[in-house]
PDB file of N, H, CA, C and O in Angstrom:
ATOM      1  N   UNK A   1     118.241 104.704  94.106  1.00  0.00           N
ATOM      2  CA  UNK A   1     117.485 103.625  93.513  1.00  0.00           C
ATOM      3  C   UNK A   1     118.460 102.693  92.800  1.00  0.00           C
ATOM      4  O   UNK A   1     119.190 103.069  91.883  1.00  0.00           O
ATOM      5  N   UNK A   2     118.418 101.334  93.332  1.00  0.00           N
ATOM      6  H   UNK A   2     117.825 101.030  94.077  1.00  0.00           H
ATOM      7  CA  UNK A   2     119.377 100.445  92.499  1.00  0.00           C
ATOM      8  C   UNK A   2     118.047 100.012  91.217  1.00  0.00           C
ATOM      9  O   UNK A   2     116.820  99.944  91.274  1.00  0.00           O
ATOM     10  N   UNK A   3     119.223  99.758  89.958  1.00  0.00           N
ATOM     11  H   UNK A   3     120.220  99.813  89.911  1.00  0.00           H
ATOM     12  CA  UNK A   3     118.196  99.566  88.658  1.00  0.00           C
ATOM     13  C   UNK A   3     118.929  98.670  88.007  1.00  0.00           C
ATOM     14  O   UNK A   3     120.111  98.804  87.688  1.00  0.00           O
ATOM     15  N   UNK A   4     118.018  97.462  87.741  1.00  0.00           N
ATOM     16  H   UNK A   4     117.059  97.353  88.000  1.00  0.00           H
ATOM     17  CA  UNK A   4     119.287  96.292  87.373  1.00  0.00           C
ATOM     18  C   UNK A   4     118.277  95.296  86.004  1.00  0.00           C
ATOM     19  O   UNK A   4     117.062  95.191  85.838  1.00  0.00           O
ATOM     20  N   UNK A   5     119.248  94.817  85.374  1.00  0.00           N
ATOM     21  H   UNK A   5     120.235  94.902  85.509  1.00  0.00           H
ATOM     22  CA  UNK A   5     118.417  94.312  84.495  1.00  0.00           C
ATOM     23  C   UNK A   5     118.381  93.185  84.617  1.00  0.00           C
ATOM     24  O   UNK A   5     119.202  92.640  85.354  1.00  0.00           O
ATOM     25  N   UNK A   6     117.416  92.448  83.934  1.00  0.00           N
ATOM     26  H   UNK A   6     116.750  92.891  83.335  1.00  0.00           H
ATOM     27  CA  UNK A   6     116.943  90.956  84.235  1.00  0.00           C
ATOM     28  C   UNK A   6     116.241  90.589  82.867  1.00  0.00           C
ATOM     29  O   UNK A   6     115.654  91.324  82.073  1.00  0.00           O
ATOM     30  N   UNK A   7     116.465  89.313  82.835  1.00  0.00           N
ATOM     31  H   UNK A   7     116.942  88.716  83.480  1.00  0.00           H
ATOM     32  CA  UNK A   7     115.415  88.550  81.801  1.00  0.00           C
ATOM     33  C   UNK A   7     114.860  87.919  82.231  1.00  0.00           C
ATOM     34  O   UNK A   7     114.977  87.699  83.437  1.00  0.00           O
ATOM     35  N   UNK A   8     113.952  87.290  81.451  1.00  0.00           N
ATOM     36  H   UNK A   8     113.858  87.468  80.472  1.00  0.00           H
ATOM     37  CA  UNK A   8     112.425  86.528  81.641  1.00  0.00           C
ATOM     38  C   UNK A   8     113.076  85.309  82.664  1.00  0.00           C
ATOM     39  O   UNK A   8     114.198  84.820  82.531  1.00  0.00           O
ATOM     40  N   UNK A   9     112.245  85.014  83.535  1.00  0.00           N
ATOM     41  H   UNK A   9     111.334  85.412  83.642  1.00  0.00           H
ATOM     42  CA  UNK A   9     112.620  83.776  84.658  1.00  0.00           C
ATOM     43  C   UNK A   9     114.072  83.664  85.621  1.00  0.00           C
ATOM     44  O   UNK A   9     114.520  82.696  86.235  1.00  0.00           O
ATOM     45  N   UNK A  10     114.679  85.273  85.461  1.00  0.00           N
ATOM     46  H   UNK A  10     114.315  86.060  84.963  1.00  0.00           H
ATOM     47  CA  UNK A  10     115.584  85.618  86.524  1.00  0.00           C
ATOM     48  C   UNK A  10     114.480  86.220  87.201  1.00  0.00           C
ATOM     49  O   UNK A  10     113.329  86.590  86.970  1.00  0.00           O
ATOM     50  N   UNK A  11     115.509  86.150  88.362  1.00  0.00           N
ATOM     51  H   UNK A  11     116.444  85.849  88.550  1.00  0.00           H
ATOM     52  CA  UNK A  11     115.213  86.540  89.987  1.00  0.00           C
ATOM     53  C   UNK A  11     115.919  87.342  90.841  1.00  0.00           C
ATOM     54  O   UNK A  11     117.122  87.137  91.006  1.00  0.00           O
ATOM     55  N   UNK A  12     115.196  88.455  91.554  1.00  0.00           N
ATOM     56  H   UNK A  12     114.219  88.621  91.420  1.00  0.00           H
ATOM     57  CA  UNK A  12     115.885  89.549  92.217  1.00  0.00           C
ATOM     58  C   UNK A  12     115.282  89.055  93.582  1.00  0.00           C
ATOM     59  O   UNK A  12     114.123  88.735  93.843  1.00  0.00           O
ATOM     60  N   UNK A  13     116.465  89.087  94.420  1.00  0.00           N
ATOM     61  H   UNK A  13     117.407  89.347  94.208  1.00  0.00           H
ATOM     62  CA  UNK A  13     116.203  88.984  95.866  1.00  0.00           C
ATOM     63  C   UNK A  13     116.119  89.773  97.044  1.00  0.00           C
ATOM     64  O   UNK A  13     117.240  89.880  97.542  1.00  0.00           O
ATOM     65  N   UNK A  14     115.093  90.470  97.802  1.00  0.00           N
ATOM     66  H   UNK A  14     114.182  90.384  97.398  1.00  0.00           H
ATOM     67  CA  UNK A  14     115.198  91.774  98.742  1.00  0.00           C
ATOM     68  C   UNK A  14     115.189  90.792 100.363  1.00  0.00           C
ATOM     69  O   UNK A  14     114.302  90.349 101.093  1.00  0.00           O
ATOM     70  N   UNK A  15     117.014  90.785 100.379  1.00  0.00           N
ATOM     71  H   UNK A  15     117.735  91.144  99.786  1.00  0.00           H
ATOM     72  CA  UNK A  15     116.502  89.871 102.072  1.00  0.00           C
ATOM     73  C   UNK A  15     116.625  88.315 101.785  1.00  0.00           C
ATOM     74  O   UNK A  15     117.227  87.811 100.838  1.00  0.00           O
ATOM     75  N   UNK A  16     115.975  87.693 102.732  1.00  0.00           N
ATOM     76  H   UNK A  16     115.486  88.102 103.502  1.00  0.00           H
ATOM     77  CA  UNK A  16     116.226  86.275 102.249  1.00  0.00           C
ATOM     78  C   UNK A  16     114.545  86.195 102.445  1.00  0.00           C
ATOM     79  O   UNK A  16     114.138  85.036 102.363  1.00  0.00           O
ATOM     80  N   UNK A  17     113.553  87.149 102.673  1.00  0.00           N
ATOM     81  H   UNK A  17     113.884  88.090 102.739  1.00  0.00           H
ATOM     82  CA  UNK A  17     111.957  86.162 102.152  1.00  0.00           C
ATOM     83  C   UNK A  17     111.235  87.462 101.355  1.00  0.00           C
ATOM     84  O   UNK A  17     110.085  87.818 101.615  1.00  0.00           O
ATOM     85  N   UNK A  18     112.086  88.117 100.343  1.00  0.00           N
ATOM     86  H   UNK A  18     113.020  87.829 100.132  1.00  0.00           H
ATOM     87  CA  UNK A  18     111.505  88.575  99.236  1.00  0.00           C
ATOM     88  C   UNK A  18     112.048  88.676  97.871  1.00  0.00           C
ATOM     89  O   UNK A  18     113.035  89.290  97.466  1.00  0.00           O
ATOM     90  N   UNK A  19     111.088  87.855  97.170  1.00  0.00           N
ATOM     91  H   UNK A  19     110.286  87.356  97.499  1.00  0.00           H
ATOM     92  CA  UNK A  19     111.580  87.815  95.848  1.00  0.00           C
ATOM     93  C   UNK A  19     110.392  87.884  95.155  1.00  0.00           C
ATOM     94  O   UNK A  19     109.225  87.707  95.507  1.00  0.00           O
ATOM     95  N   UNK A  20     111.333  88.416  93.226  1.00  0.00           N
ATOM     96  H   UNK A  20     112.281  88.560  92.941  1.00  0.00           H
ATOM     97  CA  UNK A  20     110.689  88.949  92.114  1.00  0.00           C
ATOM     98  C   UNK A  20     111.221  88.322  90.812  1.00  0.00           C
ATOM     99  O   UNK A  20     112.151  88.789  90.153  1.00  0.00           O
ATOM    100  N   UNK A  21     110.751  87.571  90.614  1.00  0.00           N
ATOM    101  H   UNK A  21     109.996  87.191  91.148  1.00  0.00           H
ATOM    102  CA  UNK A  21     110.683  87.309  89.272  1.00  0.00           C
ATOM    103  C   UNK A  21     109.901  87.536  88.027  1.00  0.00           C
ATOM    104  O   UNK A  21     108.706  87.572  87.732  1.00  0.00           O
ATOM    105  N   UNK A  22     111.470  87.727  87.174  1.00  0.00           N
ATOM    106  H   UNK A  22     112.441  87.698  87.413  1.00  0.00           H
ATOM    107  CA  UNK A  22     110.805  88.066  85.888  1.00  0.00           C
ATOM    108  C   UNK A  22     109.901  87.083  85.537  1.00  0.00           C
ATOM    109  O   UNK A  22     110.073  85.881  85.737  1.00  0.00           O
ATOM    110  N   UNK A  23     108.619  87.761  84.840  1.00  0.00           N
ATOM    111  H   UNK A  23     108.480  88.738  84.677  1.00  0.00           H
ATOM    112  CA  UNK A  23     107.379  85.911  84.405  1.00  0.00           C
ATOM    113  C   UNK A  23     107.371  86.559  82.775  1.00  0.00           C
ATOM    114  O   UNK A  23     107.958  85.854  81.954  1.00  0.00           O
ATOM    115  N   UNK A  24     106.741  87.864  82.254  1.00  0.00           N
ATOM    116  H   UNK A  24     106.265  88.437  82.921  1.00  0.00           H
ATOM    117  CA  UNK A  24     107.134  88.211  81.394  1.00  0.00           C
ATOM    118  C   UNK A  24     107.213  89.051  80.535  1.00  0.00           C
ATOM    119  O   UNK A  24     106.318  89.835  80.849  1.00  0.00           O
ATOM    120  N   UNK A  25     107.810  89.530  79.410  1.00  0.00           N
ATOM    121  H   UNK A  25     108.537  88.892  79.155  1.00  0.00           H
ATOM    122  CA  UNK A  25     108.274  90.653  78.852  1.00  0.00           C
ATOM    123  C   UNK A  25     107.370  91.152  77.751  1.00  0.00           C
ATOM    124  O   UNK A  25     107.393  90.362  76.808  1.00  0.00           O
ATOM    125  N   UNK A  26     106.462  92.346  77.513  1.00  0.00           N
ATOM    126  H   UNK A  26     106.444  92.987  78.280  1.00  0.00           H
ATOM    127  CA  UNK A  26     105.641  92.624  76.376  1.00  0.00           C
ATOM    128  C   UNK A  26     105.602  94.176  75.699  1.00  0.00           C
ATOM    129  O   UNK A  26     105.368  95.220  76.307  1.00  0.00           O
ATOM    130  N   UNK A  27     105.824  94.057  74.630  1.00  0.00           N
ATOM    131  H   UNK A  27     106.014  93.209  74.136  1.00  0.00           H
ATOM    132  CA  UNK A  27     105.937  95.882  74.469  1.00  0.00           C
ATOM    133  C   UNK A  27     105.139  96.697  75.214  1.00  0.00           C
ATOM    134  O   UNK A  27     105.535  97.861  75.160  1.00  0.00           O
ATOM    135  N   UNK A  28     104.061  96.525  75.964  1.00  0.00           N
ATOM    136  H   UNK A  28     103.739  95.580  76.008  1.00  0.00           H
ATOM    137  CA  UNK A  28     103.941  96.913  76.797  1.00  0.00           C
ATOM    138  C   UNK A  28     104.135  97.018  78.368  1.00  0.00           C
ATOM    139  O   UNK A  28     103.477  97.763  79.094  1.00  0.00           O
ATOM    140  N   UNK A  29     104.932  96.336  78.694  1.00  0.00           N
ATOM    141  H   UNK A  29     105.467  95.731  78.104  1.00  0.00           H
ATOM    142  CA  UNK A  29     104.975  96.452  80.103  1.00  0.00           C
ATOM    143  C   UNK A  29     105.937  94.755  80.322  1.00  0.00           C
ATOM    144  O   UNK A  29     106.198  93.962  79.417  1.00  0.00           O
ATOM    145  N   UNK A  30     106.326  94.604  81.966  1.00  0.00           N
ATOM    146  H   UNK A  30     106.114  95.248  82.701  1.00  0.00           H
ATOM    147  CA  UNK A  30     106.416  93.926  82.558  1.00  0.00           C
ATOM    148  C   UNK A  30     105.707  93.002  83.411  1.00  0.00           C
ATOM    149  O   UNK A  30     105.238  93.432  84.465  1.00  0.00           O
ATOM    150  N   UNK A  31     105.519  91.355  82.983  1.00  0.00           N
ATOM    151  H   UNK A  31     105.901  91.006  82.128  1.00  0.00           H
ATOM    152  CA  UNK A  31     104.650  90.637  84.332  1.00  0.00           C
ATOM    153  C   UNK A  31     105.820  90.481  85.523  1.00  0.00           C
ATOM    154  O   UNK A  31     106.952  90.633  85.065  1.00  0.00           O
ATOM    155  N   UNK A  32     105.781  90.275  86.612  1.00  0.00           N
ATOM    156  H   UNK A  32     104.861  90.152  86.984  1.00  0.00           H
ATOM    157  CA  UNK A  32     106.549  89.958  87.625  1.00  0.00           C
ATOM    158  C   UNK A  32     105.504  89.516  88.294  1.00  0.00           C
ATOM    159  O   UNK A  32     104.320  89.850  88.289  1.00  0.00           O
ATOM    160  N   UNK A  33     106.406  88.316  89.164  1.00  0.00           N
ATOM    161  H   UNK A  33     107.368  88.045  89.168  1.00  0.00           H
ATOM    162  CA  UNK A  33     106.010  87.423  90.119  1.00  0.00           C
ATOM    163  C   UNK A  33     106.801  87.948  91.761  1.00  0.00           C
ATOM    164  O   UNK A  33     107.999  88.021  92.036  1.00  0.00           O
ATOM    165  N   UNK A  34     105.605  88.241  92.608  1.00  0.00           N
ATOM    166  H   UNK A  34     104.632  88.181  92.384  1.00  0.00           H
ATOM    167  CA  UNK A  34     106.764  88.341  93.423  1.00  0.00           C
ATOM    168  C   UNK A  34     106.146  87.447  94.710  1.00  0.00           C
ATOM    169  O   UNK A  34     104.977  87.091  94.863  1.00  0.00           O
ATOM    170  N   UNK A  35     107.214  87.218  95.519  1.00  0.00           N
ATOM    171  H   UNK A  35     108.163  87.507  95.395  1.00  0.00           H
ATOM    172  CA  UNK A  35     106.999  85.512  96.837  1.00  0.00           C
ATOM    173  C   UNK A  35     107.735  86.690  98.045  1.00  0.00           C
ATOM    174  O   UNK A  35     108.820  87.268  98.108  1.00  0.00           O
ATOM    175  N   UNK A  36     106.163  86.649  99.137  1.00  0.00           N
ATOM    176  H   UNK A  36     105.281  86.180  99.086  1.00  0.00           H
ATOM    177  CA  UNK A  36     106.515  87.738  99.948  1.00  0.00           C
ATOM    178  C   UNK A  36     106.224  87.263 101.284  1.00  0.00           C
ATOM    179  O   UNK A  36     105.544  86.294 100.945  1.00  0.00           O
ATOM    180  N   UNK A  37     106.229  87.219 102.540  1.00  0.00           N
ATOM    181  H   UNK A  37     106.781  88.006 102.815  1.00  0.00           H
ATOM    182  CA  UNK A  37     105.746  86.576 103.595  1.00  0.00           C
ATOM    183  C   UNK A  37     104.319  87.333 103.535  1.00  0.00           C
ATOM    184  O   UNK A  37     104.209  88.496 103.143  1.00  0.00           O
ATOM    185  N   UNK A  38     103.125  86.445 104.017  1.00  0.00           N
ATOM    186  H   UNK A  38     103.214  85.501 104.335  1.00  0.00           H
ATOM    187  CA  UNK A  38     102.087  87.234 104.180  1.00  0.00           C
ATOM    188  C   UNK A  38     101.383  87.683 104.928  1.00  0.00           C
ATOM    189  O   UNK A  38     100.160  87.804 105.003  1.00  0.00           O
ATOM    190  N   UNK A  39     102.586  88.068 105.793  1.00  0.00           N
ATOM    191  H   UNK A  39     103.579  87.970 105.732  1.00  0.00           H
ATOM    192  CA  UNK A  39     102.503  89.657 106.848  1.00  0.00           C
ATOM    193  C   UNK A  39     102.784  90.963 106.366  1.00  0.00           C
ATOM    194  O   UNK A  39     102.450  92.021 106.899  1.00  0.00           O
ATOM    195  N   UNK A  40     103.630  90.753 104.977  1.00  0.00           N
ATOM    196  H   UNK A  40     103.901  89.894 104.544  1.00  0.00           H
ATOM    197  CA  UNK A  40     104.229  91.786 104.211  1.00  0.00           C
ATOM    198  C   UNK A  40     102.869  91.876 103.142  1.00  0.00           C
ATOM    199  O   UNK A  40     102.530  90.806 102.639  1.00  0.00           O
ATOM    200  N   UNK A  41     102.293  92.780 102.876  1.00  0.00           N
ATOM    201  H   UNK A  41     102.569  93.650 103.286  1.00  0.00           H
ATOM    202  CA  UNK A  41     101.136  93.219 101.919  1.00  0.00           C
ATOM    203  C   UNK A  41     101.778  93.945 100.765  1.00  0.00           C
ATOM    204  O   UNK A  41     102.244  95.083 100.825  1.00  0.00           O
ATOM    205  N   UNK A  42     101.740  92.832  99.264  1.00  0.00           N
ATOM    206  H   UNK A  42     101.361  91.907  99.215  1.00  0.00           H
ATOM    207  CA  UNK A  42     102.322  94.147  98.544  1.00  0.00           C
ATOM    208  C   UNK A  42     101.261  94.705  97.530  1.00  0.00           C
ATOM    209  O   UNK A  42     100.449  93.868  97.138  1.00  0.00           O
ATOM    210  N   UNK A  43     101.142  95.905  97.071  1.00  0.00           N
ATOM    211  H   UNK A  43     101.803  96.585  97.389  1.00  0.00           H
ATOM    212  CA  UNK A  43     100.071  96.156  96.169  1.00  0.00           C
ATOM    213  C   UNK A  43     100.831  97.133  95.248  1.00  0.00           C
ATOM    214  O   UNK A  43     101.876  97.718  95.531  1.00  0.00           O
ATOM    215  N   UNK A  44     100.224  97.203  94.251  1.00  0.00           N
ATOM    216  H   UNK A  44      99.374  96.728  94.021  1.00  0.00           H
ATOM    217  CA  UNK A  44     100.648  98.222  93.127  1.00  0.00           C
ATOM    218  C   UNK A  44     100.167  99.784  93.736  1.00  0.00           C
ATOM    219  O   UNK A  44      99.218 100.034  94.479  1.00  0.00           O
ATOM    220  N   UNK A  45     101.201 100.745  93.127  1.00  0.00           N
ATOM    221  H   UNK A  45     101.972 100.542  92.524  1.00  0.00           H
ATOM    222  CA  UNK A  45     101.703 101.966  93.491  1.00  0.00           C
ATOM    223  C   UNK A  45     100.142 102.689  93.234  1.00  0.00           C
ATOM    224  O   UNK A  45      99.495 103.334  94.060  1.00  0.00           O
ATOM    225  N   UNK A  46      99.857 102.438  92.153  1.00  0.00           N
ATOM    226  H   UNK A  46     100.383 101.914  91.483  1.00  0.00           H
ATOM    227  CA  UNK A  46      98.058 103.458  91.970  1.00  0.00           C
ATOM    228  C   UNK A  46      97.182 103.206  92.894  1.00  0.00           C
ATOM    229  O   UNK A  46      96.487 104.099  93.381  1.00  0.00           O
ATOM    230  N   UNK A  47      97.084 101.588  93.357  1.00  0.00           N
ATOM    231  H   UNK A  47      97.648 100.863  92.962  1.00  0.00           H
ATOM    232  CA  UNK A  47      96.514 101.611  94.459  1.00  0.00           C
ATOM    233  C   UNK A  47      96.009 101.899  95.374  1.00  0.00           C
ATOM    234  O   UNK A  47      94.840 101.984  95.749  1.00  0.00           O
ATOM    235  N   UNK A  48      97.783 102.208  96.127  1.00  0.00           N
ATOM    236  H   UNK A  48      98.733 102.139  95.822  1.00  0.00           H
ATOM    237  CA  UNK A  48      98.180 102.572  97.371  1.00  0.00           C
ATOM    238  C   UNK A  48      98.107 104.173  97.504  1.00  0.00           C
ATOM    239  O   UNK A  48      98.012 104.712  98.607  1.00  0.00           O
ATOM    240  N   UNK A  49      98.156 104.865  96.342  1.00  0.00           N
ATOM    241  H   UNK A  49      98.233 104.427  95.447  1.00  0.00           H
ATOM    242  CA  UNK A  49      98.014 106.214  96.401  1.00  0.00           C
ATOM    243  C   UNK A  49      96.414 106.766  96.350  1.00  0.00           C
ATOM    244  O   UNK A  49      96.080 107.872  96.776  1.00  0.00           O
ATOM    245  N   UNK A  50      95.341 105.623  95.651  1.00  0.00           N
ATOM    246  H   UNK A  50      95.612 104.725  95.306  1.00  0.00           H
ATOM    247  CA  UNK A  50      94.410 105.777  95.664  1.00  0.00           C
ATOM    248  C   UNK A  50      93.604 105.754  97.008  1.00  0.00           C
ATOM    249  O   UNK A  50      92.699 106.569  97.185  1.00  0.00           O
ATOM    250  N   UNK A  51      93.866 105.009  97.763  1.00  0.00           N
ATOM    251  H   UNK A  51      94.601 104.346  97.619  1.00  0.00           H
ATOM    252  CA  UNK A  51      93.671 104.479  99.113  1.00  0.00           C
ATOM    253  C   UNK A  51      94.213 105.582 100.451  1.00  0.00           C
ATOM    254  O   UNK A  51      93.628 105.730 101.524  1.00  0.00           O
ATOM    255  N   UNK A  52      95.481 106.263 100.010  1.00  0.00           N
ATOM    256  H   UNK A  52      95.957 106.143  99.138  1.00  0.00           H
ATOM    257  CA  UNK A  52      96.121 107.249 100.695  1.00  0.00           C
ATOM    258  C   UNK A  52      94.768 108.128 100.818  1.00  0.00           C
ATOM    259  O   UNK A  52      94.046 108.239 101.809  1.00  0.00           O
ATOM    260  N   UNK A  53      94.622 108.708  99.573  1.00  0.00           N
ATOM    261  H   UNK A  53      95.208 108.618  98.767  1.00  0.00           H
ATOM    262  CA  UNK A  53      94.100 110.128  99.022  1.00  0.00           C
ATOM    263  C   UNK A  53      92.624 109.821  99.375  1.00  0.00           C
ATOM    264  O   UNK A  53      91.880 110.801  99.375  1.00  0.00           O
ATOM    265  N   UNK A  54      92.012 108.468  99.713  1.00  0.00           N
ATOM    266  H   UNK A  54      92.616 107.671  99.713  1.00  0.00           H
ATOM    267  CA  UNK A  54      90.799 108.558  99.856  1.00  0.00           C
ATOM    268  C   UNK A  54      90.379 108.611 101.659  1.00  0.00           C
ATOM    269  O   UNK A  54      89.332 108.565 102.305  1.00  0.00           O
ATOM    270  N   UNK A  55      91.564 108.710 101.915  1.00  0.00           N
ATOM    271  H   UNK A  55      92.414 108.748 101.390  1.00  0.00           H
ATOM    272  CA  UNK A  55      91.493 108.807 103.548  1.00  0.00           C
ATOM    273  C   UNK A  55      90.826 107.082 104.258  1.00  0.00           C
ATOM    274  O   UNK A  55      90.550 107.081 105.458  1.00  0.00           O
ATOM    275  N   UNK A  56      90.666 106.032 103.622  1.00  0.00           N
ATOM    276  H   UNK A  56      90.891 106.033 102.648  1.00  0.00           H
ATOM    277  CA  UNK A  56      90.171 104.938 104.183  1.00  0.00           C
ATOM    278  C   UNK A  56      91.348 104.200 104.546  1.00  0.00           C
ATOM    279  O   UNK A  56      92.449 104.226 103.997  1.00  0.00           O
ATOM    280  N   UNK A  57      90.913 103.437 105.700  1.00  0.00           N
ATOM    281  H   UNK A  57      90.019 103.416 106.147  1.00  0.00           H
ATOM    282  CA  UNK A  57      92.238 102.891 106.506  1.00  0.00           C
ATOM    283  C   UNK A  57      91.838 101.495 105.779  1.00  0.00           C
ATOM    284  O   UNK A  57      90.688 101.311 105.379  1.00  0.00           O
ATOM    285  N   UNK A  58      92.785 100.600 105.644  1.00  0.00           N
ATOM    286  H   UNK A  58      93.719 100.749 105.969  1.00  0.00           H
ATOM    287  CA  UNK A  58      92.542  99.664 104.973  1.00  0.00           C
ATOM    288  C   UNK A  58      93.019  98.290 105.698  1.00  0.00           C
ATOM    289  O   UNK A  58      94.024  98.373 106.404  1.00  0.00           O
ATOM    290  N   UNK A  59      92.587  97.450 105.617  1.00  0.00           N
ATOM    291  H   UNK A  59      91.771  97.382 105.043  1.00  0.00           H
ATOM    292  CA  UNK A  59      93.003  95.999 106.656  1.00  0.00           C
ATOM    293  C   UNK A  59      93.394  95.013 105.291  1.00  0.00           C
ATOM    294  O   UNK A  59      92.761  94.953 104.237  1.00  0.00           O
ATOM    295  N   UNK A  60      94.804  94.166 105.708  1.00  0.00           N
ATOM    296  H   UNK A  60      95.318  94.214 106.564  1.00  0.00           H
ATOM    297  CA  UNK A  60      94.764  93.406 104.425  1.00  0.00           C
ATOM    298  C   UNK A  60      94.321  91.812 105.207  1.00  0.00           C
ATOM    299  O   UNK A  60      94.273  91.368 106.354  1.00  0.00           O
ATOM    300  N   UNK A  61      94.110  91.424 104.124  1.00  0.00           N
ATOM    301  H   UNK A  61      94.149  91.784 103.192  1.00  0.00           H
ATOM    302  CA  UNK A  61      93.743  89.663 104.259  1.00  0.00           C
ATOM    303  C   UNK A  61      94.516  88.963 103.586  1.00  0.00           C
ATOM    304  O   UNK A  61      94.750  89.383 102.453  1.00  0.00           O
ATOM    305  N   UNK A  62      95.012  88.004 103.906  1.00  0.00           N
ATOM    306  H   UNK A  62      94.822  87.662 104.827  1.00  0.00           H
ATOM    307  CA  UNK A  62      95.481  86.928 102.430  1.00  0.00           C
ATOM    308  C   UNK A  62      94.612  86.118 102.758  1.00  0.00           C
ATOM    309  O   UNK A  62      94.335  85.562 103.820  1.00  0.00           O
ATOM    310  N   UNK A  63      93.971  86.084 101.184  1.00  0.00           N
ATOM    311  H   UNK A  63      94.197  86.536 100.321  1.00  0.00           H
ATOM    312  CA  UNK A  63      93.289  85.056 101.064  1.00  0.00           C
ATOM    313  C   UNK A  63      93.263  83.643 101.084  1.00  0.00           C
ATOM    314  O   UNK A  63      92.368  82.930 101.539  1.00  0.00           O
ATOM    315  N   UNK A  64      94.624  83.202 100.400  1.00  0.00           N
ATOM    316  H   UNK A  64      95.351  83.780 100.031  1.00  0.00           H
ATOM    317  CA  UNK A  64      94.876  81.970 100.261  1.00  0.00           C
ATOM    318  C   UNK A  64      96.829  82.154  99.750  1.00  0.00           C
ATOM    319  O   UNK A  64      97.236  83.309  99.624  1.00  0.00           O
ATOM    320  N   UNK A  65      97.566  81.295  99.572  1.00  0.00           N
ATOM    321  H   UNK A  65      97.236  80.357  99.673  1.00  0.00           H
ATOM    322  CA  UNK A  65      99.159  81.416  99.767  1.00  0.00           C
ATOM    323  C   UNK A  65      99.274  80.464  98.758  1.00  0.00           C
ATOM    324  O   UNK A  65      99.834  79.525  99.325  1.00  0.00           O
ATOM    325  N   UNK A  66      99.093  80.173  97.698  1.00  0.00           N
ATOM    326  H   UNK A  66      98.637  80.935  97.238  1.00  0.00           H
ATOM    327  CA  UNK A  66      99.156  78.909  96.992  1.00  0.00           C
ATOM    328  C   UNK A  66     100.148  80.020  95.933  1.00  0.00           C
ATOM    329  O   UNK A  66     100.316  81.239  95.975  1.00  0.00           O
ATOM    330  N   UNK A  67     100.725  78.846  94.926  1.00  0.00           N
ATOM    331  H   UNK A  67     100.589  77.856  94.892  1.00  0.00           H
ATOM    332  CA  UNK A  67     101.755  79.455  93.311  1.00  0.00           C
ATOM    333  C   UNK A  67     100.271  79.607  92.609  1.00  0.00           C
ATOM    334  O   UNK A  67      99.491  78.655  92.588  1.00  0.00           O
ATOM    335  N   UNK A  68      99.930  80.974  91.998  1.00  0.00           N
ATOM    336  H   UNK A  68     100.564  81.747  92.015  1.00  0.00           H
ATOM    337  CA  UNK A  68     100.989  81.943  91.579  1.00  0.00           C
ATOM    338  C   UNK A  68     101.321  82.683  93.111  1.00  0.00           C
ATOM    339  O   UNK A  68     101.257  81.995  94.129  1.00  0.00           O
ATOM    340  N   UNK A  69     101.643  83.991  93.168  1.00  0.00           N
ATOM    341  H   UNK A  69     101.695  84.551  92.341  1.00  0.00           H
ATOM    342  CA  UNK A  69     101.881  84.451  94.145  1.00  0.00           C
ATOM    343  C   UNK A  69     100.716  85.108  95.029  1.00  0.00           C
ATOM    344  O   UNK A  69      99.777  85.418  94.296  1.00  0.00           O
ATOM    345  N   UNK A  70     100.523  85.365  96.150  1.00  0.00           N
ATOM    346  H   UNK A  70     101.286  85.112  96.745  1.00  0.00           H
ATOM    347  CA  UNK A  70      99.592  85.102  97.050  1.00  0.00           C
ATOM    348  C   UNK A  70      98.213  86.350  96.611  1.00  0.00           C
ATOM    349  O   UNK A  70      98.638  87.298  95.951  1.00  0.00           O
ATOM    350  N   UNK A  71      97.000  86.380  96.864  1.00  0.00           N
ATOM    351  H   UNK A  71      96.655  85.610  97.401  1.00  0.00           H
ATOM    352  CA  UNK A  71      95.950  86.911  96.665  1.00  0.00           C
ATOM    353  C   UNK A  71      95.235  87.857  97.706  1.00  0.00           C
ATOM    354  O   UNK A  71      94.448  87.357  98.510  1.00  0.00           O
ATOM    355  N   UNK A  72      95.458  89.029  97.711  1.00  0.00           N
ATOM    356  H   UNK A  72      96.097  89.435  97.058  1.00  0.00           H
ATOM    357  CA  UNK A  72      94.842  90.163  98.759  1.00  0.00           C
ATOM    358  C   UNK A  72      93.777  90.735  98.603  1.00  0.00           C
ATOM    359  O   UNK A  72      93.678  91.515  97.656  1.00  0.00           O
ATOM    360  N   UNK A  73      92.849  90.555  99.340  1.00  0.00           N
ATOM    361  H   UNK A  73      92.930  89.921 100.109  1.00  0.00           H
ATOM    362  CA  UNK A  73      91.600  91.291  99.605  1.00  0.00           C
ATOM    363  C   UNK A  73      91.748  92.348 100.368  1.00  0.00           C
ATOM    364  O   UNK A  73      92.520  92.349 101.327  1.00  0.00           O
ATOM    365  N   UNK A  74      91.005  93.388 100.015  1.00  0.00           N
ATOM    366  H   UNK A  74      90.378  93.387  99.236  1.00  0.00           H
ATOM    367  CA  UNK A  74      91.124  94.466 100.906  1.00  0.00           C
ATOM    368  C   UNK A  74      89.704  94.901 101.367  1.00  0.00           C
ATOM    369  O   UNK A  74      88.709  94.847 100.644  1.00  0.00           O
ATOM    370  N   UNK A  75      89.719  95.241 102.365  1.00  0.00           N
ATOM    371  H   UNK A  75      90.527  95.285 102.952  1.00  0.00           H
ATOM    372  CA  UNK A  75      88.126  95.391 103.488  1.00  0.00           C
ATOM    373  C   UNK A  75      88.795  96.576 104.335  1.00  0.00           C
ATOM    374  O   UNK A  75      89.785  96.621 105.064  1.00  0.00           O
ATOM    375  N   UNK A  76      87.462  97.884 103.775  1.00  0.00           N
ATOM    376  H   UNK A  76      86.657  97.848 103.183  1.00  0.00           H
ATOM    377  CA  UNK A  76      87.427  99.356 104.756  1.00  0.00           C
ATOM    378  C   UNK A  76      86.907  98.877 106.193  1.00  0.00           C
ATOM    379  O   UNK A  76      86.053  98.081 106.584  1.00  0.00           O
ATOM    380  N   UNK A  77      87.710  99.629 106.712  1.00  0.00           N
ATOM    381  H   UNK A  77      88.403 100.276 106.394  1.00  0.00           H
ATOM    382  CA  UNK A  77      87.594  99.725 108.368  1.00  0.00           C
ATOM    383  C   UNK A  77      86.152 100.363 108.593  1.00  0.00           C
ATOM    384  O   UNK A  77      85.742 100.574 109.735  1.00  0.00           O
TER     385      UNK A  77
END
């Protein structure tokens, strides 16, 4: 695991069409922005484990591609 630090409105690059930016910093947690092609579906880790474990196959949509970063609906098969 690479682990790198960043401040607010730096940018980490995976590739040349994925990126994460820092948006912002709170004693609780991290916001990040991330700009992904939207063939690439990204979702948070509880999610995706929730979705595993529930055995439903899942289809993604983008809804729309506009700033902030893009909006996923998800619809059971």
């Amino acid at each position: 695991m690479l682990v790198l630090s960043r401040k607010v409105g730096e940018r980490i690059w995976i590739g040349d069409d994925i990126s994460i930016t820092v948006v912002r910093i709170t004693g609780g947690g991290v916001r990040l922005g991330i700009e992904a092609p939207s063939e690439m579906p990204v979702v948070r880790e509880e999610l995706k484990l929730k979705l595993e474990q529930s055995g439903i196959d899942v289809e993604v949509d983008v809804v729309d591609n506009k700033e902030p970063p893009t909006t996923i609906k998800f619809r059971t098969n």
